[in-house]
VOGU-3710 file (C-alpha; in Angstrom, 3 decimals, decimal comma):
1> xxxxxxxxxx> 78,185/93,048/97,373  80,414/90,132/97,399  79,465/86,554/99,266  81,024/82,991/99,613  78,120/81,474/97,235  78,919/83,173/93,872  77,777/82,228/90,315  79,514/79,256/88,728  81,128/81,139/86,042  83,347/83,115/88,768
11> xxxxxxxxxx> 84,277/79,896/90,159  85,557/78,550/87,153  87,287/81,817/86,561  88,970/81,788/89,946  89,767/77,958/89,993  91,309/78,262/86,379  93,387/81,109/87,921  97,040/80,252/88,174  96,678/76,737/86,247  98,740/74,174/87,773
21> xxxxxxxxxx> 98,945/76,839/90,876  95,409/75,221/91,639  96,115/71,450/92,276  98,692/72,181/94,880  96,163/73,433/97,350  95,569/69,917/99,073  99,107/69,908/100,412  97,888/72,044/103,357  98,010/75,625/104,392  99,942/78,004/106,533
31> xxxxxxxxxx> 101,024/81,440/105,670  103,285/84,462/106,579  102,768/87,712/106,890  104,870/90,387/104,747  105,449/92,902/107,069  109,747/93,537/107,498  111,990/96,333/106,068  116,072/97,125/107,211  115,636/101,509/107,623  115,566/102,621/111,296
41> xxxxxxxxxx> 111,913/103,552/112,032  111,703/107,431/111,480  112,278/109,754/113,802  109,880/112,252/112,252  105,538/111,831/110,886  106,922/113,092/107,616  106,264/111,674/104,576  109,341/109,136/102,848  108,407/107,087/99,927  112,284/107,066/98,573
51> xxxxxxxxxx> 111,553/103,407/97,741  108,384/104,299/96,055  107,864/103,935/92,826  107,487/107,300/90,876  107,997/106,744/87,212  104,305/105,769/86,407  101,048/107,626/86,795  97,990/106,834/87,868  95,026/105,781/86,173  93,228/108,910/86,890
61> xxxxxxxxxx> 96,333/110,868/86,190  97,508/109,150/82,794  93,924/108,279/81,449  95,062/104,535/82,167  92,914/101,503/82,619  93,763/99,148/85,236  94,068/95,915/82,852  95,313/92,412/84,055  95,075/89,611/86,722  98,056/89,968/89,209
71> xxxxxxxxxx> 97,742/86,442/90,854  99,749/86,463/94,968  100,182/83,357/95,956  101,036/82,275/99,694  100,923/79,264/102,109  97,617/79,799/104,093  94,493/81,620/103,196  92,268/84,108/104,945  90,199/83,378/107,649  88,716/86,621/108,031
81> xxxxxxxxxx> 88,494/90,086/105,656  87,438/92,491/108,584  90,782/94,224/109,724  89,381/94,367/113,551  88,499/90,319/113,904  92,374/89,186/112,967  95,831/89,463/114,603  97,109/87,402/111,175  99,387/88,618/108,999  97,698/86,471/106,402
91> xxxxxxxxxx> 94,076/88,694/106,626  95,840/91,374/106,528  97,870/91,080/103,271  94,258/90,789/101,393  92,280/93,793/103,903  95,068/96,302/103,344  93,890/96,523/100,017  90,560/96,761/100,801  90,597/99,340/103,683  92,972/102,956/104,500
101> xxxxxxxxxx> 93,842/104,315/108,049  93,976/107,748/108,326  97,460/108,089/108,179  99,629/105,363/106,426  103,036/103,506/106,002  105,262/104,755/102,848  106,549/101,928/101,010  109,268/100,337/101,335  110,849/102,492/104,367  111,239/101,175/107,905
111> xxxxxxxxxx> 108,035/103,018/109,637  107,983/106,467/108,172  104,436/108,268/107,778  102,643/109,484/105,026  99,183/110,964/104,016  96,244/108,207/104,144  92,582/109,686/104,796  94,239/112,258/106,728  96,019/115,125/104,970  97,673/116,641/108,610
121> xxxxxxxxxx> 97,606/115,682/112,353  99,297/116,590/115,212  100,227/114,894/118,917  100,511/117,273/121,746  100,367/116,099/125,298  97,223/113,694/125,208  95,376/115,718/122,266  95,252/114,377/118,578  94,490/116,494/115,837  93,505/115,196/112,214
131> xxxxxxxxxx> 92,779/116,773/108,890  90,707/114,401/106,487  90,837/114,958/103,135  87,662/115,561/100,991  85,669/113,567/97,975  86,916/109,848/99,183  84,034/107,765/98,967  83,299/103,845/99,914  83,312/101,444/97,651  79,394/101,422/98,475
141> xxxxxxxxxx> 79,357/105,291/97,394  79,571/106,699/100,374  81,552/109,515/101,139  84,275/109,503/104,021  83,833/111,755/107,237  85,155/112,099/110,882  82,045/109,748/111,415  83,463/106,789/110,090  86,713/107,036/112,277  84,109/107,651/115,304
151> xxxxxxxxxx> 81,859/104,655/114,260  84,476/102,332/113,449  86,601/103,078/116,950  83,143/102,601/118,636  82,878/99,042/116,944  86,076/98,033/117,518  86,262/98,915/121,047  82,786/100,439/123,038  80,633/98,011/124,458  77,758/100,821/124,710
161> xxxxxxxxxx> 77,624/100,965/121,064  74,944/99,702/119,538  77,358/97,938/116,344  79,482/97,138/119,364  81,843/94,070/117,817  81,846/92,191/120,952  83,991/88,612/121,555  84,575/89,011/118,078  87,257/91,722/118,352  90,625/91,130/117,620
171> xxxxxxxxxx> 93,364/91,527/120,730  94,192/94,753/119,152  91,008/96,166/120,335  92,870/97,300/123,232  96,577/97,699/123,063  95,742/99,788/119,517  93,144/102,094/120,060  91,224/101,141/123,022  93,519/101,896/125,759  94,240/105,143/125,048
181> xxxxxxxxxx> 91,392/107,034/123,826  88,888/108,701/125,758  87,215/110,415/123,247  86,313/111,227/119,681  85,136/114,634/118,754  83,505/114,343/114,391  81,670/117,230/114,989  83,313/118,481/112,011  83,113/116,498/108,665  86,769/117,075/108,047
191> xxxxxxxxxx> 88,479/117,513/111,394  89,099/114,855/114,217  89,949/115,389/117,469  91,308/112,621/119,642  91,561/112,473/123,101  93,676/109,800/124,845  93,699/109,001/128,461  97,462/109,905/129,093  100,048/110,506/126,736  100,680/107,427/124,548
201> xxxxxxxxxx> 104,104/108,193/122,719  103,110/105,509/119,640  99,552/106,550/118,909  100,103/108,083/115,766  101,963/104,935/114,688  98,890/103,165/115,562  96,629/105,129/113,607  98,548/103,467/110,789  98,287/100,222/112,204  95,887/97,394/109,759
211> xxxxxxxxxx> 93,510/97,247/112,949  92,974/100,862/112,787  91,367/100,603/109,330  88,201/102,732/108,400  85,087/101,300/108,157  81,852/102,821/105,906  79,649/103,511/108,858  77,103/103,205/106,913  77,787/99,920/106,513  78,212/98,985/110,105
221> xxxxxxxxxx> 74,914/99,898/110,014  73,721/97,761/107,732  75,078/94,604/109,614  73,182/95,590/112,423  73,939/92,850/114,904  75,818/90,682/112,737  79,269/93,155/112,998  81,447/89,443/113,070  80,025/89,166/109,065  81,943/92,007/107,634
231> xxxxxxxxxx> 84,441/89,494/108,008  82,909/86,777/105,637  80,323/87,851/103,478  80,682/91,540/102,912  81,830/94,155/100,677  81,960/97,671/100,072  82,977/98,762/103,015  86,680/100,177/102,801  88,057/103,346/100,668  90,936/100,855/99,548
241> xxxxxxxxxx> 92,683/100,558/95,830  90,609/97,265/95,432  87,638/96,108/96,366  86,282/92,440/97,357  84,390/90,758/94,376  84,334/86,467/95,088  85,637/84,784/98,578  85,826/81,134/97,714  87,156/79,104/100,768  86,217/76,423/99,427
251> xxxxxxxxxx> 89,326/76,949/96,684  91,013/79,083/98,868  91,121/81,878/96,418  89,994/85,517/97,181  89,396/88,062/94,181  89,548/91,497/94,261  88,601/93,906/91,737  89,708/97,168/90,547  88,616/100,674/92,592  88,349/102,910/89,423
261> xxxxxxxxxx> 87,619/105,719/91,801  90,689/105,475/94,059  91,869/108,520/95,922  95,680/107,424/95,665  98,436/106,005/93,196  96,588/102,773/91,351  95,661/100,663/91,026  97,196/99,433/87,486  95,808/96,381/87,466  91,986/95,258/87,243
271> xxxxxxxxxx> 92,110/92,216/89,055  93,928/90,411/92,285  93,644/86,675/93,147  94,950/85,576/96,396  96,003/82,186/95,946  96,905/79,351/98,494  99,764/76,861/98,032  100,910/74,779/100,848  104,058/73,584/99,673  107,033/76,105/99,272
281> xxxxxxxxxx> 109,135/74,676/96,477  105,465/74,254/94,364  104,721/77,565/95,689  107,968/78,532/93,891  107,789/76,259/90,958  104,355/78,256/89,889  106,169/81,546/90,570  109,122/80,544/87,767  106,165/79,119/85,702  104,423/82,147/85,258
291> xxxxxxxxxx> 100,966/80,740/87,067  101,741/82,857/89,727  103,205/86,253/89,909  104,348/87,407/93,090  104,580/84,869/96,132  106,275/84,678/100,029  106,698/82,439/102,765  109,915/80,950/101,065  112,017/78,564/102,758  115,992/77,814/101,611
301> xxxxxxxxxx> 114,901/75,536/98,601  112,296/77,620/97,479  114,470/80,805/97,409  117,043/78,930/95,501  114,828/77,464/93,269  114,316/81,687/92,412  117,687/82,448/92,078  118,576/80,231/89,801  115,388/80,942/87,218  115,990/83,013/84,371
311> xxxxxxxxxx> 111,789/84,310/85,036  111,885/84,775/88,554  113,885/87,422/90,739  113,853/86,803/94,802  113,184/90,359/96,728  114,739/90,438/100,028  115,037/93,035/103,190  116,164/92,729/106,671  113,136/92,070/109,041  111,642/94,275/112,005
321> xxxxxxxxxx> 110,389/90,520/113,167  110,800/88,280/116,144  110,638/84,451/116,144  110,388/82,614/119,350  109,334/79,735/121,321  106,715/81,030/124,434  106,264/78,916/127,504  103,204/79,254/129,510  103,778/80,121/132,960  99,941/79,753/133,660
331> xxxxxxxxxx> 99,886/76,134/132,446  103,174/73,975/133,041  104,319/74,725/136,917  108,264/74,331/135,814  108,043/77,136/133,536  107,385/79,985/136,513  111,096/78,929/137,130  113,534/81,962/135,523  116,222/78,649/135,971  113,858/76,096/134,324
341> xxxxxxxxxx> 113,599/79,068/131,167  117,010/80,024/130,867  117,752/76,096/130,816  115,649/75,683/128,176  117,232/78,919/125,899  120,830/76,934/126,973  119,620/73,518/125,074  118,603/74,474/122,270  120,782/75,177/119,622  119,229/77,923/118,079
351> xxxxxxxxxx> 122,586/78,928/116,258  121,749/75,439/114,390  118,092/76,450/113,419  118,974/79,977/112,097  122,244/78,502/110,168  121,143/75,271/109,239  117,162/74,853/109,200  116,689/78,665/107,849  120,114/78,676/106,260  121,259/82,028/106,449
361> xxxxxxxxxx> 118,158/83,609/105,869  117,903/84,860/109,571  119,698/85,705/112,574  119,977/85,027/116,185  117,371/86,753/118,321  118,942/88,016/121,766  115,543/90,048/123,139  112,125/90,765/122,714  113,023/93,230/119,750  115,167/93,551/116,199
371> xxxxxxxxxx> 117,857/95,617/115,860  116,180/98,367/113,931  113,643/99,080/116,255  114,457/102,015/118,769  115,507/100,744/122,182  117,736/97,838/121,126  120,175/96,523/123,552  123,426/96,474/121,976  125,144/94,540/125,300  123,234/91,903/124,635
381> xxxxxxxxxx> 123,693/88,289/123,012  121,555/84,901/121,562  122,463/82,212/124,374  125,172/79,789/123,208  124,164/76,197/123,626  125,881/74,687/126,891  123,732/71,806/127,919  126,001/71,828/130,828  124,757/74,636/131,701  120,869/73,728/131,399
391> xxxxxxxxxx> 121,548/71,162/133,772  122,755/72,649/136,666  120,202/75,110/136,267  117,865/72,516/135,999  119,097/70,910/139,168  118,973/73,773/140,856  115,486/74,707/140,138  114,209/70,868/141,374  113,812/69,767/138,128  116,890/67,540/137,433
401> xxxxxxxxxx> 115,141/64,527/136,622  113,657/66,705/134,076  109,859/66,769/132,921  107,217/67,110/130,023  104,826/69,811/127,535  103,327/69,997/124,853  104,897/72,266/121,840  102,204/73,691/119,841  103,421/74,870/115,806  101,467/75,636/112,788
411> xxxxxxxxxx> 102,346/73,393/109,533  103,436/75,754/107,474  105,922/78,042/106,750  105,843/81,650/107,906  108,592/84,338/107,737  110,152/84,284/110,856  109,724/80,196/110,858  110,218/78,628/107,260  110,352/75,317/108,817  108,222/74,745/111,893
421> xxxxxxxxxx> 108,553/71,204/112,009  111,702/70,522/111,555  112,080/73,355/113,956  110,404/71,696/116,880  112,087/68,525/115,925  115,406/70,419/116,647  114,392/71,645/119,809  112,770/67,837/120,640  115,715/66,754/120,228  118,067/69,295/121,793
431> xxxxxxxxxx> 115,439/69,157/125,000  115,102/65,303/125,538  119,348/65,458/126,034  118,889/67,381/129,366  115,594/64,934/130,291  112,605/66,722/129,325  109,944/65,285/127,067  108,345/67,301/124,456  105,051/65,965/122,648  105,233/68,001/119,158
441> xxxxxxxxxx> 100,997/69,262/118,259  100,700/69,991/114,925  97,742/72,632/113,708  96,964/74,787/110,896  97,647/78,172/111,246  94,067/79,008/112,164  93,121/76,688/114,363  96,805/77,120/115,859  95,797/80,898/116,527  92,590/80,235/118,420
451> xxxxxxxxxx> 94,347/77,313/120,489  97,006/79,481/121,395  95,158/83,024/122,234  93,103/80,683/124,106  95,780/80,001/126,504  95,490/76,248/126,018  99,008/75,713/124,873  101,917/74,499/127,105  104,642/76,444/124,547  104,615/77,292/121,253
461> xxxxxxxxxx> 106,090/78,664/118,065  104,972/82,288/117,571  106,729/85,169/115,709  105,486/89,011/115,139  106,218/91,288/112,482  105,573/94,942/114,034  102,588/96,827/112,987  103,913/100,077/113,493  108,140/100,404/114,170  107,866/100,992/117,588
471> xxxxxxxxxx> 109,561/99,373/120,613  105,775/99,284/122,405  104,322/97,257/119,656  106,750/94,111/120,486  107,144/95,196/124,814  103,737/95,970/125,302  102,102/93,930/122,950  103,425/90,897/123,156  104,620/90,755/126,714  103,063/93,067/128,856
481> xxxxxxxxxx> 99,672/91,112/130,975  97,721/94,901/129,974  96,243/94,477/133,512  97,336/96,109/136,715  97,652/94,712/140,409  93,662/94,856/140,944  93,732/92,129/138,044  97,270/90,380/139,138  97,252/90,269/142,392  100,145/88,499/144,317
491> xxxxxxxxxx> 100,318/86,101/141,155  103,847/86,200/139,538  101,869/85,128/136,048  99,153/85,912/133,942  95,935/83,230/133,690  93,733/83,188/131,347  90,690/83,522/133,825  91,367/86,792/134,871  89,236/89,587/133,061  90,872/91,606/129,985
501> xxxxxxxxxx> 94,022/90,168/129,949  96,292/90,433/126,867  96,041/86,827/125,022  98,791/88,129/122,955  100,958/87,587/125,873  101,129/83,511/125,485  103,922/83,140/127,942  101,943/84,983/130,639  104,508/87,137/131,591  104,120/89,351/134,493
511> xxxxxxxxxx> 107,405/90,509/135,705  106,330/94,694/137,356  109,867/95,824/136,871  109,254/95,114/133,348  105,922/96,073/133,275  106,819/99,739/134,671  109,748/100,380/132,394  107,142/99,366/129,502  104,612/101,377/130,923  106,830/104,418/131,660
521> xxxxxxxxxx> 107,962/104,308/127,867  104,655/104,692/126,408  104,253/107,620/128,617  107,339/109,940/127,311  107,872/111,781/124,143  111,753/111,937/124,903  113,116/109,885/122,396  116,552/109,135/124,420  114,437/108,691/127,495  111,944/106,333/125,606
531> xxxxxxxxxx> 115,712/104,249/124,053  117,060/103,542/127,648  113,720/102,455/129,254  113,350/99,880/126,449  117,258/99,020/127,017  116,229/98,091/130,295  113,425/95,951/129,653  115,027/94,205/126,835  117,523/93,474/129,521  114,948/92,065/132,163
541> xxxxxxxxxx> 113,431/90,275/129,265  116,836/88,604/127,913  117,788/87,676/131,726  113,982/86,009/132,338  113,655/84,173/129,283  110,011/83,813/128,707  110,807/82,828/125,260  113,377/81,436/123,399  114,669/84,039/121,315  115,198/82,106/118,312
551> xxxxxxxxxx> 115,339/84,479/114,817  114,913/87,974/113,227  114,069/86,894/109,701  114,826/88,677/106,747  111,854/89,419/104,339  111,324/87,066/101,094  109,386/87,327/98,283  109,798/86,075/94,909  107,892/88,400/91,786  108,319/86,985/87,989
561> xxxxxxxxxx> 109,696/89,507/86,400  108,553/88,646/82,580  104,922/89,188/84,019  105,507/92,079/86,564  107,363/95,030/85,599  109,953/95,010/89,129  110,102/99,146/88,970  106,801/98,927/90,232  106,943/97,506/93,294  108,750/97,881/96,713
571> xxxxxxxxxx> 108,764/94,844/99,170  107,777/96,807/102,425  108,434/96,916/106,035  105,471/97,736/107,192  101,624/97,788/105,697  101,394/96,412/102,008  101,792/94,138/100,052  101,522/97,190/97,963  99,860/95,700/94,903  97,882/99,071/93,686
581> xxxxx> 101,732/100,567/92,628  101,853/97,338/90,374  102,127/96,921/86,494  102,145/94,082/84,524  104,819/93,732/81,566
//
């Protein structure tokens, strides 16, 4: 069992760890996620894995030895290892090694399925049907049944359970697995059935999802009443390629260790440090150095600073992301304007911050939605700038005179946002030109999270990288209030005092047109129905604006290729990184 208050020697070890790597932490800490691909999401559960790596075997199958330290290196470390108390991309880079779903992302493809704990399943009408597979045991020995599954569901999302998680649950409690199950059946070690409340068109997809991740019930036993530790100071609950040895936040350094007795491909190597560096170009200067291995969150310079090393080679996909700017109905009166909002998207120049801030790295976002997810509007496009425009409509909406908020934006880099401040300097600017004030707040990433799921923000940078290839998991999840008119009421918004609301949903959207066409999609297995209903809402959404649409961003990551043998690995759309596939040169 691993903790935060390890022996000195591991300290050393893990603070020696990437050399040079390890003074850059003090330049501060942000982070993005990984998740981004350029294949349409598949139309079938089959497996893909064309961009999986085939050409080595696995330890178990070549009498191999993982051997090595792979060090990853980002811009923001963990705040939690528990895959149901996050909604961060960051966690979940280090958890997905730790933990399986039952049925998993392939590699490198743009949402196709493949065998995780599950060998078959089945969706028909509102009835899931699973097939585990046999012998997988914890990384605390014991073996995986139905009951896990059942246990960890329960924890994630039953507030009769006695391991209930409680305030400590991630928003994906609900919109995941919550929502649309009504009932487990583990009677059987081996078989799971699944009953869902209606028919919920994505719920395989979410079964793949990070959040759905199986927990040793055994385990949740074991923390008893303290469920929100898993997250800190506990080990040995996932079936995953690695498993946790040493958190040390103080370092911001995580290392995980080999899983000799993994049930799929890997791992190669013996050891994984996740590694925080605030600073991009030092971020890539380690990367060409050899002190780190594999990093992300790369800006223009760093990126360059890749291409042009003989050591380093920069990996690169289109995105199934979204970066915008959310304004908070619920808190700043001028934003329950549609005007007000589509004066806004008019002033800034988000051509400008795609071509010039993320130089060419991104592109224009037009809806809620990339272009490789199903239901993209085609008729659509990014609002020019015409601050002629955002006048009159700010005229027109009382507000000519103009008025003030607060932008909230994390330091640091992430994906869809390689340059938050000079971002929201950008759209300072752009906005004090038709006479409204914007006070720039500053956070790291966590602290940025909590602020902003808290409602507290006026607008603010946010950007999502799917979680499963489906329209729902941007329209539903991001934008949809996940209450109903008992909850609403007349209100045209979301607040953050009424019960269960979705505090993914930052702009507190609440438009029911939208809201049906969302709802109706979830409901239909049609896949040509399912396209024009999100066609429509990605229309309603374009037209109300309650975000500027600012970027799709391609996915970047830079791997040294004299330490990592590239063949190996596949950047990925969804799930990953996958490090178990790696082998060092």
């Amino acid at each position: 069992m691993a903790s935060t208050d390890r022996n000195v020697d591991r300290r050393s070890f893990l603070k020696a760890a990437g050399g040079a790597a390890a003074a850059t932490t003090l330049a501060g800490c942000g982070g993005s996620p990984t998740e981004t691909a350029t294949d349409e999401p598949a139309d079938d559960d089959t497996p893909a894995g064309d961009d999986t790596p085939t050409d080595t075997p696995s330890p178990t199958e070549g009498g191999m030895e993982p051997e090595g330290t792979l060090v990853f290196s980002r811009g923001s470390h963990s705040q939690t290892l528990d895959p149901q108390q996050t909604t961060s991309g960051e966690d979940v880079k280090v958890t997905n090694q730790m933990y399986n779903q039952l049925i998993q992302f392939a590699p490198g493809g743009g949402g196709k399925l493949e065998e995780g704990l599950a060998s078959e399943w089945s969706l028909e009408g509102t009835t899931a049907t699973l097939t585990l597979k046999e012998g997988i045991s914890f990384h605390n020995g014991e073996e995986f049944t139905a009951s896990d599954f059942r246990a960890t569901f329960r924890r994630f999302t039953d507030s009769e359970y006695e391991y209930y998680l409680g305030d400590a649950a991630s928003g994906y409690a609900g919109f995941t697995l919550g929502s649309w199950i009504d009932s487990v059946d583990d009677s059987s070690d081996y078989e799971l059935t699944i009953e869902l409340t209606q028919q919920y068109a994505p719920f395989l997809r979410n079964l793949a999802m990070f959040a759905s991740s199986v927990i040793s019930e055994a385990r949740i036993e074991e923390l008893g009443s303290d469920q929100a530790q898993l997250g800190q100071e506990y080990g040995g609950a996932g079936t995953g390629p690695f498993q946790l040895d040493t958190l040390d936040n103080s370092n911001e350094r995580i290392l995980l260790t080999a899983n000799t007795e993994f049930w799929g491909r890997g791992p190669f190597v013996a050891e994984v440090i996740f590694n925080t560096i605030g600073e991009n170009s030092t971020r890539a200067q380690s990367l060409i150095n050899g002190e780190s291995h594999i990093i992300d969150g790369i800006g223009a310079q760093a990126s360059q600073q890749i291409q042009d090393a003989g050591s380093a080679e920069l990996l690169q996909k289109d995105g199934i992301n979204i970066g915008y700017m959310a304004m908070n109905q619920a808190n700043v009166e001028p934003f329950r304007s549609k005007e007000v909002r589509q004066a806004i998207s008019y002033a800034i120049n988000t051509e400008a911050i795609v071509n010039n801030i993320y130089e060419g790295f991104a592109s224009q976002a037009d809806q809620p939605i990339p272009p490789n997810v199903l239901g993209y509007n085609d008729d659509l496009d990014p609002y020019p700038q015409d601050k002629d425009q955002a006048q009159t409509l700010l005229e027109e909406a009382g507000y000519g005179d103009g008025f003030s908020f607060e932008l909230a934006t994390f330091k640091n880099p992430r994906g869809y946002n390689p340059s938050p401040i000079q971002t929201a300097e950008q759209v300072r600017s752009d906005l004090s030109d038709i006479g409204i004030e914007v006070t720039i707040n500053q956070q790291s990433f966590g602290p940025f999270l909590d602020y902003t799921l808290a409602g507290k923000h006026d607008a603010c940078f946010l950007g999502w990288y799917t979680d499963n290839a489906d329209p729902d998991n941007f329209y539903y999840a991001l934008l949809h209030p996940q209450v109903g008119e008992d909850v609403l009421g007349d209100s045209e918004y979301m607040t953050w005092d009424m019960e269960n609301i979705n505090g993914l949903n930052v702009a507190a959207y609440a438009n029911r047109e939208y809201m049906t066409l969302v709802e109706e999609g979830q409901q239909t297995y049609d896949e040509a129905e399912r396209r024009s209903k999100y066609e429509q809402a990605g229309q309603i959404a374009h037209d109300d604006a309650p975000w500027v649409f600012i970027d799709y961003a391609k996915t970047l990551e830079g791997m040294n290729t004299e330490v990592v043998d590239p063949d190996t690995y596949t950047l990925s759309s969804i799930g990953g990184p996958y490090v178990n596939t790696i082998q060092l040169n």
